[in-house]
Each structure stands twice: as C-alpha cells, then as structure tokens.
N, C-alpha and C positions, 0 to 999 in steps of 0.2 A: 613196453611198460611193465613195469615190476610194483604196480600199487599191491599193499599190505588190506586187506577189507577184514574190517571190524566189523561186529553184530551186538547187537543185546539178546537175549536168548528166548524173544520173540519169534516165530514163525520160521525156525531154524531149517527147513526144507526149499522156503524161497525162497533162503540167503544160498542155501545149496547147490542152487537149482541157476542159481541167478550168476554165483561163480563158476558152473559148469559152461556155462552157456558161453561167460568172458573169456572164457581160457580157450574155445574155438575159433574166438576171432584171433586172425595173424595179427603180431604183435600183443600179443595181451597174455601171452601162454605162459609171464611171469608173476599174473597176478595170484593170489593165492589167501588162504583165510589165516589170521594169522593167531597164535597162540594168546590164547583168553580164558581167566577161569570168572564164570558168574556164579554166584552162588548168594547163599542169604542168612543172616542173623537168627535164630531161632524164633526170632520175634518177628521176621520178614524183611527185615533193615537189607537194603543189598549190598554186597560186597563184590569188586572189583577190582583182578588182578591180573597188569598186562603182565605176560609170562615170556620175554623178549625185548630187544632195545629196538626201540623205538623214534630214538631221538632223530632227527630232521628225515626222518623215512615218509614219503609221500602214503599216507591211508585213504581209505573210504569211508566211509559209515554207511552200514544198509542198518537203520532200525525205526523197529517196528512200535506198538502199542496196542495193542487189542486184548478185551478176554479171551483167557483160555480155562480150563480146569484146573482152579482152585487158584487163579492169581486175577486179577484187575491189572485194566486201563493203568491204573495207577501206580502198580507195583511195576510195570514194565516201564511206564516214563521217567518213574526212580531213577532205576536202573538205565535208563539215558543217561540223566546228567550226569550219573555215578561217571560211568564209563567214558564223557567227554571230559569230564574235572582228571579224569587219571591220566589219558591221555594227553591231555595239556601240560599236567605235570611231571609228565612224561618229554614234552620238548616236542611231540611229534607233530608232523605237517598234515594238518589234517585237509585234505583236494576237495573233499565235497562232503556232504549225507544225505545218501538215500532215504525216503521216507516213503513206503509204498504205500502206508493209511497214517494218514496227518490227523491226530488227534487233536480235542479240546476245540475242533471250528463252527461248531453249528454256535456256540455260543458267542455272536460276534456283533450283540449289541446289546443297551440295556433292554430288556423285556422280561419279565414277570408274570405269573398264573395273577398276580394278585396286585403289587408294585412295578417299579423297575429299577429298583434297588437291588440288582443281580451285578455279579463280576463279567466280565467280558474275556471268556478265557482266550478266546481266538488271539488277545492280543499280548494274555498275558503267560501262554506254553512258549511263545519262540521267544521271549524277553528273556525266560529262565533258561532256554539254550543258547543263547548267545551270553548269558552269564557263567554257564557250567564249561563255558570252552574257550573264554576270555572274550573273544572274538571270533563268531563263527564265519567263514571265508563265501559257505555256498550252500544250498541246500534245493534239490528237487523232492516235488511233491507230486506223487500219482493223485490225480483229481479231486482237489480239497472239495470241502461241502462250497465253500462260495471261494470261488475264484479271485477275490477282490480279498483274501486272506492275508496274501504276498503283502497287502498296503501294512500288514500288523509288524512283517519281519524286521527285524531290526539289521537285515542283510538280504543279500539278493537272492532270487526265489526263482527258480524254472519251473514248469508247470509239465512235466511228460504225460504230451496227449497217448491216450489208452483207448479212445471209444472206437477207434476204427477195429479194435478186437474182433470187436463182436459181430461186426460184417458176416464173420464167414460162418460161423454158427448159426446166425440166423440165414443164411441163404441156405444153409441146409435142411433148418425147420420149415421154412417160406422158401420154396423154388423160384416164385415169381415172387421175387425179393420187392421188385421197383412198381408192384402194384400193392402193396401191403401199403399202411397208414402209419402213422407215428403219432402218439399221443405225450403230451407231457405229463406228469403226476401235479403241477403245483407251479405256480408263476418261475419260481425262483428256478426249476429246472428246464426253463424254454430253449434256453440259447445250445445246453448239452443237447436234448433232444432233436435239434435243429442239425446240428451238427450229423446226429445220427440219419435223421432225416435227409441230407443232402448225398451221405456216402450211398443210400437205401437205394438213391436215381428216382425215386418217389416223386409225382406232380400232384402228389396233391397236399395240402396244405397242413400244416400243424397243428391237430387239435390238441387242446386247453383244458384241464380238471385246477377251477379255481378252486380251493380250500380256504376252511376259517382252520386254524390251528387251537383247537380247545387247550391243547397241554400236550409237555412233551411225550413226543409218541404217540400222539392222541387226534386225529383230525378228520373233518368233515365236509366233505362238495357241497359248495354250495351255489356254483355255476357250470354249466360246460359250456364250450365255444367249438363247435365245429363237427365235421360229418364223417362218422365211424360205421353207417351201415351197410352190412352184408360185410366189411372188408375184414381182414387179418391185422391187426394193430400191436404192435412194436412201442411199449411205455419204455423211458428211459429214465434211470437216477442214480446220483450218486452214492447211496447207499438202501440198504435195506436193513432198518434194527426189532423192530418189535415186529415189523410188519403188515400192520395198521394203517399204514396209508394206501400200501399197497393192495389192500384187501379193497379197501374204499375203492382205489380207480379203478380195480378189475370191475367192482360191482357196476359202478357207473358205466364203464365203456359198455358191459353187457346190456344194461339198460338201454343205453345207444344203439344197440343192434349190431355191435360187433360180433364175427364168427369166433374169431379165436384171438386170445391174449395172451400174447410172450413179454415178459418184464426183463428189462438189461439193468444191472444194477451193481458199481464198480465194486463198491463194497460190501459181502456179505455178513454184517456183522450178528442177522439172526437168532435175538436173544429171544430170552423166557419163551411166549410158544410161540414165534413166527415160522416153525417148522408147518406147526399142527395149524394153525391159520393157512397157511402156503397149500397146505394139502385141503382142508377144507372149502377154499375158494375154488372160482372158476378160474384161473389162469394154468394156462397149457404149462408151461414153460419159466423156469427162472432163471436165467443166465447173471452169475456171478465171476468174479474173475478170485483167486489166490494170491492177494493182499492182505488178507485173514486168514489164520489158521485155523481151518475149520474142523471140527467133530465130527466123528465119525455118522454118527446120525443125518449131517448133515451129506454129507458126500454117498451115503449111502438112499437119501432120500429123491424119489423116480421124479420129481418134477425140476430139482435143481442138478444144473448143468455147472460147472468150475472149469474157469478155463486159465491158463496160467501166463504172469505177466513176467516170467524169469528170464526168455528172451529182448524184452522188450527193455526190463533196465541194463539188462547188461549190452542192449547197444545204444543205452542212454548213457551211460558209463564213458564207451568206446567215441560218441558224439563230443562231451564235455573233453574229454582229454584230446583231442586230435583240432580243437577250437571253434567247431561247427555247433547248428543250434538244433536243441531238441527238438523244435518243430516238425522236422525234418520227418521223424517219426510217424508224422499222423495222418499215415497213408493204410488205406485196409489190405489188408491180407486174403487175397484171392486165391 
C-alpha cells in the first residue's frame, strides 16, 4: 500500500505518531505524509497548498479540530474544507478520513437555555464536508458524542471502537480490576460505560448519575440508581470539556460511599479551569486518550493520565484497506 496521508495542522504529533505506527505494519512501509503547506491570511483566512501531484493517487485524511493556543474549533475546521476543496481540485482519490475528535455533535437536536430555535450542528459539519469534497467516499470517527451522529452523514460512517484502551490502565490503578464498579455520568453515557463495564469482568451492575442539564457545561444530579459503597468506581465519557459534570459525579459517587474515583474520558478537551476543578475534586485519577492536543499544563498535571490512540488508527487504516471491519478492533489490550 503506497497511500499518500493528508492532515490539517491539527494535533501534528498524532498524525506523526499514527504514520509511524502504519509504516511497521508489513505492507504499508509505502505509506508516507505527503507534501502540504497550511498557513493563514493575516487575518486568519486559511490557506492551502498541496505541494505534489496528486491526481488519481489514493490519500488519507487524518484531521483533526480542537482548541489549541491561540486558534479555535473553528479555524481548524476552516482549514478542513480548505484542504478537501484543494484536494478535489486536485483530482485526487481520496480512500477515507480520519477523524480522531468529531467535532460540532453534541449539538444534534433543537434544544435551547431559553427556545429551541438552535441549529443542529451535528447535522450540519458532515453536510459542509461532503460539500468541500464533492463527494466524500468514507469517514471513521473515534467515538462521537452520540453514536447515532452517522444517521446525520451524508456518507458512510465507521465508528473505531477505542474504550477497550483503557483496560489496561486501569488494571494498573485497580489490581482487582473485575471487583471495581462502573458508574455512568448521565443517561446518554450508559451504553459506553457498559461497554466498559463488561471488558472490567465486573458482576456487578451499572450505576446511574441521572442529571438535569441547566446549560451548556453546566449540570446537576438529580437522581442516582445504584450501589457504589465501599467499592473502587470506574466513570466513563466521552469527553471531558469544562469539567463540570465531572466534578458533579465524583461528588455524588463519594456521597455514595465510594472509596476511590477513576474518570475514563476519550476526549480531553479540558478548557477554562477543568484543570483546577480536576485538581480540586475528589477523583483519584483521569484517564484521557491523545485525540486532543493537549497543553502542556495538562500533561504535566499529577491526576491526568493521556494514553495514545496512534496505534490504534493506524491499524484502523491497515483494517479499511485490506476490506475487514473495524470492529475487529475492540478488543482490550492486556
């Protein structure tokens, strides 16, 4: 395989990390990053220029979207469609895109602080990328906010299971891994947690932190369901942004009579102070995975653990080309 992989200049160490990893699989030792300059307007406008012919050459796309210092969400999404309209224009064969953190999903109905006269982005980010690339062919997502995102693509959607990660992390925090507990943060994350809960060998059942959602980032328990005392509990979600929810369930699970709280959370997106909340709370532990390019602050902070998914798409890669199905993947690592 001689795929050409493309990046936006998002999280430029995963894409690094992720074509190192492809280039160990036999067969794949021709894939390689291919000549790109990203740069920006003085005003911010991106600019995109593929620096090689490209025409009917099978690519990849690995790109990203997340804050970094002193750019937005949005200046890197830009820069998506910039780099798929070039590409197209370009003739080239695009085989897939990577998408390690799938931005614009939590919004993926009308709902309002006040109306629900809100846009519905979830359905309206893959509409503009299958517009910026005439027709997009494929796209895997490391574990959107709701799983039921795919219904919004306007092309076909893989889902690269990731939670078995963090198996082996936590059996090193928790020795007796399958006597630990498993707690969800919130309805909407029962089925991940479950998930996490069954690789755990755990018997005992999934406790529940019902939440009202005041606003975003903003939420409060206002039921639990189920029995956390004396035991070692294991929250799982798909992201972690403000931090705030997560503060809530550690509180709650301690109320419960839990000993200790490890939080598994794919996405570390960590803004304004979810550092100093994280540090402030009672949770032991935050396992995060390298889907976001994290700050230094962050990686140097003693409660968060980052564990890296660069193996993981590059034998999601190696899966999609060879005709087998990423499922395959979501087996834990012992």
């Amino acid at each position: 395989m001689k795929f050409l992989i493309f990046a936006n200049s998002c999280n430029p160490k995963l894409v690094d990390q992720t074509i190192l990893h492809l280039q160990r699989i036999p067969g794949f030792r021709g894939c390689r990053r291919a000549q790109l300059s990203c740069k920006s307007f003085a005003d911010g406008e991106p600019f995109v220029e593929i620096l090689e012919n490209v025409r009917g050459r099978d690519c990849i796309l690995i790109l990203n979207a997340c804050r970094t210092a002193g750019r937005s969400v949005n200046d890197f999404t830009m820069e998506m469609y910039v780099l798929l309209d070039a590409l197209w224009r370009a003739k080239a064969n695009i085989f897939t895109v990577i998408m390690p953190y799938y931005p614009y999903a939590r919004q993926d109905r009308r709902k309002g602080e006040i109306t629900n006269r809100t846009a519905v982005t979830a359905q309206l980010f893959p509409r503009l990328l299958q517009c910026a690339a005439d027709k997009l062919p494929h796209a895997c997502i490391v574990e959107p906010h709701d799983q039921h995102v795919e219904g919004f693509c306007p092309f076909p959607v893989d889902i690269i299971p990731v939670l078995h990660l963090f198996i082996k992390p936590l059996s090193v925090l928790i020795p007796e891994l399958e006597k630990a507990s498993a707690a969800s943060p919130d309805r909407g994350g029962y089925d991940r947690t479950t998930v996490v809960a069954t690789l755990m060998q755990t018997p005992e059942g999934v406790s529940l932190i019902n939440k009202r959602r005041l606003r975003p980032g903003e939420s409060k328990a206002i039921q639990f369901t189920g029995d956390v005392h004396d035991h070692d509990v294991v929250t799982v979600d798909d992201m972690i942004d403000g931090a705030g929810s997560l503060v809530e369930s550690v509180r709650i699970l301690k109320e419960q009579g839990a000993k200790r709280v490890i939080a598994c959370a794919v996405h570390g997106l960590l803004s304004g102070q979810a550092l100093q909340r994280i540090m402030d709370c009672d949770v032991e532990k935050v396992i995060v995975t390298d889907t976001i390019e994290h700050r230094d602050e962050v990686l140097a902070c003693p409660k968060i653990q980052v564990i890296s998914v660069a193996s993981l798409l590059a034998s999601a890669i190696q899966i999609l080309a060879t005709g087998e199905s990423v499922r395959d993947l979501g087996r834990p690592e012992l």
